[in-house]
C-alpha positions as CSV (number, residue, x, y, z in Angstrom):
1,X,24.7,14.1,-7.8
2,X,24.4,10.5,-8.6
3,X,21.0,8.8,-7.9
4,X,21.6,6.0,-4.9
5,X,21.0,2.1,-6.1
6,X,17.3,1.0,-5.5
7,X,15.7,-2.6,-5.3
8,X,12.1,-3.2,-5.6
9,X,10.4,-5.4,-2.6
10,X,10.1,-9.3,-3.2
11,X,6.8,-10.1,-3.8
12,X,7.6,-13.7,-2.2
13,X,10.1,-13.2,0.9
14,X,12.5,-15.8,-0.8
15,X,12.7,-14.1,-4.2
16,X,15.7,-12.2,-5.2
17,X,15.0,-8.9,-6.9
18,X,17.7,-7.5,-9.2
19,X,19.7,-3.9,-8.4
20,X,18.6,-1.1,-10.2
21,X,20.6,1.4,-11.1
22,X,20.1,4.5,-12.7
23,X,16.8,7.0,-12.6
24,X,15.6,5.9,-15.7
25,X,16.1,2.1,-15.0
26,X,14.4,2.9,-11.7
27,X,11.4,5.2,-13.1
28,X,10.7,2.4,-15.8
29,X,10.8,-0.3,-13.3
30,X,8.7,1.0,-10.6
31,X,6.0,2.5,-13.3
32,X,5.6,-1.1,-15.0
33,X,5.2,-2.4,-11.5
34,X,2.6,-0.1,-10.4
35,X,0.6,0.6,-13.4
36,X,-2.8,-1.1,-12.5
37,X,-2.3,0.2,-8.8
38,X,-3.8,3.4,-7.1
39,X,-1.2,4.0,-4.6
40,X,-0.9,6.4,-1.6
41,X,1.7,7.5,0.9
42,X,1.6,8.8,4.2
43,X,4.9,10.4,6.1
44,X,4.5,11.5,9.9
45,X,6.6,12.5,12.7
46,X,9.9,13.2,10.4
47,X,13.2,14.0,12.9
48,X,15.9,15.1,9.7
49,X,19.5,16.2,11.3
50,X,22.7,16.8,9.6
51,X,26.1,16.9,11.0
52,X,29.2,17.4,8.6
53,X,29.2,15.2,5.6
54,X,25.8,12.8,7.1
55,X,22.4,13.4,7.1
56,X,20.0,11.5,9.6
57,X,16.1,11.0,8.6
58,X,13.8,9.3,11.1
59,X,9.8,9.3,10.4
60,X,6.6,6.7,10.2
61,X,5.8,6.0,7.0
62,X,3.1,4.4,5.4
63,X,2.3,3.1,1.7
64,X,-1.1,1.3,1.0
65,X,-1.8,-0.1,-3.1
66,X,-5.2,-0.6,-3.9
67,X,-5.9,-3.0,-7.2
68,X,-7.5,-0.6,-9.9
69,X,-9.2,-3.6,-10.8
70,X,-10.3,-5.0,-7.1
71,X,-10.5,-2.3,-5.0
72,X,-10.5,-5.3,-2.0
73,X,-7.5,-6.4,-2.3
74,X,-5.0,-4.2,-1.2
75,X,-1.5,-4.1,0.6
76,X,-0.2,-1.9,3.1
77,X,3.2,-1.3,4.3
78,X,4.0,0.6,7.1
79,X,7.0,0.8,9.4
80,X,9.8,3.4,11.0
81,X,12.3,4.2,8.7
82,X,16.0,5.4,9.5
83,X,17.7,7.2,6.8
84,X,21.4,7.9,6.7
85,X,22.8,10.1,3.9
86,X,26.7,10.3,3.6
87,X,28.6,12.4,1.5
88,X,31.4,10.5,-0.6
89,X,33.0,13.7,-2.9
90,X,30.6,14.5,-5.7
91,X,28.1,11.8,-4.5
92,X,26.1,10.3,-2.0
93,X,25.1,6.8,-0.4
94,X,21.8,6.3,1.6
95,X,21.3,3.7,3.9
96,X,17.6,2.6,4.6
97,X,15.2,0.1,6.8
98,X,13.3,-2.2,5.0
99,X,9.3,-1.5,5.9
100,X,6.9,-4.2,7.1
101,X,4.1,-5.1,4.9
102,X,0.4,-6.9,5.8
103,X,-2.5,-7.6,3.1
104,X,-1.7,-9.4,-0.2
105,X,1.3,-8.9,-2.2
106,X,0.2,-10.3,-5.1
107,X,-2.1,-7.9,-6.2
Protein backbone atom coordinates (compact mmCIF):
# COMPACT_ATOMS: atom_id res chain seq x y z
CA UNK A 1 0.00 0.00 0.00
CA UNK A 2 1.26 3.28 -0.90
CA UNK A 3 1.25 6.02 1.91
CA UNK A 4 -1.33 9.03 0.67
CA UNK A 5 0.37 12.63 -0.05
CA UNK A 6 0.39 14.94 3.08
CA UNK A 7 0.87 18.78 3.48
CA UNK A 8 1.75 20.37 6.69
CA UNK A 9 -0.72 23.46 7.85
CA UNK A 10 0.46 27.09 6.91
CA UNK A 11 1.48 28.70 9.70
CA UNK A 12 0.33 32.09 7.93
CA UNK A 13 -3.05 31.44 5.93
CA UNK A 14 -1.38 32.93 2.77
CA UNK A 15 1.69 30.66 2.81
CA UNK A 16 2.06 27.81 0.54
CA UNK A 17 3.40 24.68 2.05
CA UNK A 18 5.18 22.11 -0.21
CA UNK A 19 3.61 18.31 -0.91
CA UNK A 20 5.12 15.67 0.94
CA UNK A 21 5.44 12.58 -0.33
CA UNK A 22 6.64 9.58 1.03
CA UNK A 23 6.66 8.20 4.92
CA UNK A 24 9.94 9.09 5.50
CA UNK A 25 9.72 12.60 3.94
CA UNK A 26 6.64 12.95 5.99
CA UNK A 27 8.05 11.45 9.47
CA UNK A 28 11.11 13.86 9.05
CA UNK A 29 9.01 16.74 8.35
CA UNK A 30 6.46 16.61 10.93
CA UNK A 31 9.27 15.50 13.71
CA UNK A 32 11.48 18.77 12.85
CA UNK A 33 8.23 20.69 13.09
CA UNK A 34 7.16 19.52 16.34
CA UNK A 35 10.22 18.91 18.21
CA UNK A 36 9.95 21.65 20.95
CA UNK A 37 6.13 20.92 21.19
CA UNK A 38 4.24 18.66 23.67
CA UNK A 39 1.30 17.76 21.64
CA UNK A 40 -1.96 15.89 22.36
CA UNK A 41 -4.93 14.46 20.39
CA UNK A 42 -8.27 13.79 21.10
CA UNK A 43 -10.84 11.67 18.62
CA UNK A 44 -14.59 11.39 19.61
CA UNK A 45 -17.76 10.28 18.22
CA UNK A 46 -15.99 8.25 15.10
CA UNK A 47 -18.91 7.00 12.41
CA UNK A 48 -16.32 4.57 9.96
CA UNK A 49 -18.47 2.72 7.01
CA UNK A 50 -17.21 0.92 4.04
CA UNK A 51 -19.03 0.11 0.94
CA UNK A 52 -17.14 -1.71 -1.99
CA UNK A 53 -13.88 -0.17 -2.88
CA UNK A 54 -14.64 3.37 -0.33
CA UNK A 55 -14.34 3.83 3.04
CA UNK A 56 -16.17 6.76 4.91
CA UNK A 57 -14.69 8.18 8.44
CA UNK A 58 -16.64 10.90 10.27
CA UNK A 59 -15.47 11.94 13.98
CA UNK A 60 -14.50 15.29 16.18
CA UNK A 61 -11.22 15.70 16.48
CA UNK A 62 -9.03 17.73 18.42
CA UNK A 63 -5.16 18.58 18.53
CA UNK A 64 -3.82 21.21 21.12
CA UNK A 65 0.54 21.96 21.04
CA UNK A 66 1.73 23.32 24.07
CA UNK A 67 5.39 25.30 23.70
CA UNK A 68 7.91 23.08 25.82
CA UNK A 69 9.41 26.20 26.45
CA UNK A 70 6.10 28.49 27.28
CA UNK A 71 3.68 26.38 28.45
CA UNK A 72 1.19 29.63 27.73
CA UNK A 73 1.22 29.75 24.52
CA UNK A 74 -0.45 27.13 22.89
CA UNK A 75 -2.64 26.29 19.81
CA UNK A 76 -5.58 24.25 19.38
CA UNK A 77 -7.28 22.87 16.43
CA UNK A 78 -10.36 21.32 16.54
CA UNK A 79 -12.98 20.66 13.91
CA UNK A 80 -15.20 17.60 12.16
CA UNK A 81 -13.36 15.74 9.84
CA UNK A 82 -14.79 13.59 6.77
CA UNK A 83 -12.57 11.04 5.58
CA UNK A 84 -13.08 9.20 2.27
CA UNK A 85 -10.71 6.28 1.45
CA UNK A 86 -10.95 4.85 -2.26
CA UNK A 87 -9.43 2.00 -3.57
CA UNK A 88 -7.44 2.57 -6.93
CA UNK A 89 -5.81 -1.26 -7.57
CA UNK A 90 -2.82 -1.82 -5.25
CA UNK A 91 -3.38 1.71 -3.63
CA UNK A 92 -5.37 4.17 -2.05
CA UNK A 93 -6.38 7.99 -2.13
CA UNK A 94 -7.85 9.78 1.05
CA UNK A 95 -9.71 12.70 0.82
CA UNK A 96 -9.79 14.95 4.07
CA UNK A 97 -11.29 18.45 5.69
CA UNK A 98 -8.97 20.78 6.63
CA UNK A 99 -9.45 21.55 10.70
CA UNK A 100 -10.01 24.97 12.28
CA UNK A 101 -7.40 26.33 14.45
CA UNK A 102 -7.57 29.28 17.50
CA UNK A 103 -4.53 30.28 19.85
CA UNK A 104 -1.09 31.18 18.21
CA UNK A 105 0.43 29.54 15.40
CA UNK A 106 3.64 30.65 15.82
CA UNK A 107 4.66 28.87 18.66
Amino acid sequence: MQFPTFVLLPKKPALNTPLLQGREVIVAALAGALSHLDTTHSVNNARASVDGDKAHLDALVEAQDVSRNDPSRTYLMKNRYEVELVRQGESCSLNASRPTAFGVPEI
